[in-house]
N, C-alpha and C positions, 0 to 999 in steps of 0.2 A: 631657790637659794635662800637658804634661811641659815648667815653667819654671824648672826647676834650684831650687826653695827658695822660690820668691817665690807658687805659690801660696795661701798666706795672706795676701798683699797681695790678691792678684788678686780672692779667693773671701768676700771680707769681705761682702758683699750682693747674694744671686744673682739674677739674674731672672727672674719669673718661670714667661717663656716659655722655661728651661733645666728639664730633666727628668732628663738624663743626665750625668752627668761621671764621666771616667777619671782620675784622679790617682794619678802617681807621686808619692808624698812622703819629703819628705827632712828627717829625724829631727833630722841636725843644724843645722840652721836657723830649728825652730822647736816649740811642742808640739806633735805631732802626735796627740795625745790632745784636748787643748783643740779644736784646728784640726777634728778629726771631730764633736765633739758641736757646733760652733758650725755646720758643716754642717748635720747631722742637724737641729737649735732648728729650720732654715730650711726643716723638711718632707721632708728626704731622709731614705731608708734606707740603710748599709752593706750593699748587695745579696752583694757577694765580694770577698774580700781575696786577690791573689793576689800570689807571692812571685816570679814573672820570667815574662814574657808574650815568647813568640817575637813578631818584630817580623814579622812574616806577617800575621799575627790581626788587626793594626790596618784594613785593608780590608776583612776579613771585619765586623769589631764595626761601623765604620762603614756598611754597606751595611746587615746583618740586625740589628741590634743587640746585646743582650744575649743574644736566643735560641741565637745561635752561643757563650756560653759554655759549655752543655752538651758541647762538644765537648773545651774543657780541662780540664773537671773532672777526669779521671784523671791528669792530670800533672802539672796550675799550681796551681789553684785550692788556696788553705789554707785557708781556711775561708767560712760561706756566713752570711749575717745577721748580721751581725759589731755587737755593742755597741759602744762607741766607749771605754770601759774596759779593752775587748781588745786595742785595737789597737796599745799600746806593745808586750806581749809580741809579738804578731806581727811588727812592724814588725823587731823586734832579731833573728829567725831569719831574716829574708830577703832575697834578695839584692839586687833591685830592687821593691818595695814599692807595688804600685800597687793602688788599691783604688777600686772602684766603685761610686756612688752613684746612686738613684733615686727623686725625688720624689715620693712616694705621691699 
């Protein structure tokens, strides 16, 4: 999901046939700390935070899903299990901020 700032409108009550979400977020639009744990309340995990995703990888994630992140670990991925207290420091080192979620 990449809607320039607004997903925090969008992401207020997930459903619960959604398992998966890719969000790029955008720090200055809104808390992006608050915005993760109000994810997380809703049953998700911070699976990986990663700081700029070749735009290649988006057919790859949507075909295989998350198991094809093993493949960016050695170049994108910034961190893995990510508490949602972490995520401002993270958010301010990177360059495009997109972080992925999965509801346990």
């Amino acid at each position: 999901m990449d809607i320039e700032g607004y997903e925090h409108k969008v992401l207020k009550d997930i459903p619960k046939q959604i398992s998966l979400i890719n969000i790029e977020l955008h720090p200055s639009n809104y808390d992006v700390k608050e915005f993760c744990q109000r994810i997380v309340d809703q049953g998700f995990s911070i699976e990986y935070f990663i700081g700029d995703i070749p735009f290649g990888f988006y057919p790859l994630i949507n075909f295989f899903g998350l198991r094809i992140i093993k493949y960016l670990k050695p170049y994108y991925i910034v961190a893995e299990k990510v508490h949602p207290k972490e995520v401002d420091s993270l958010v301010r080192n990177a360059i495009h901020p997109y972080t992925f979620f999965k509801r346990q």
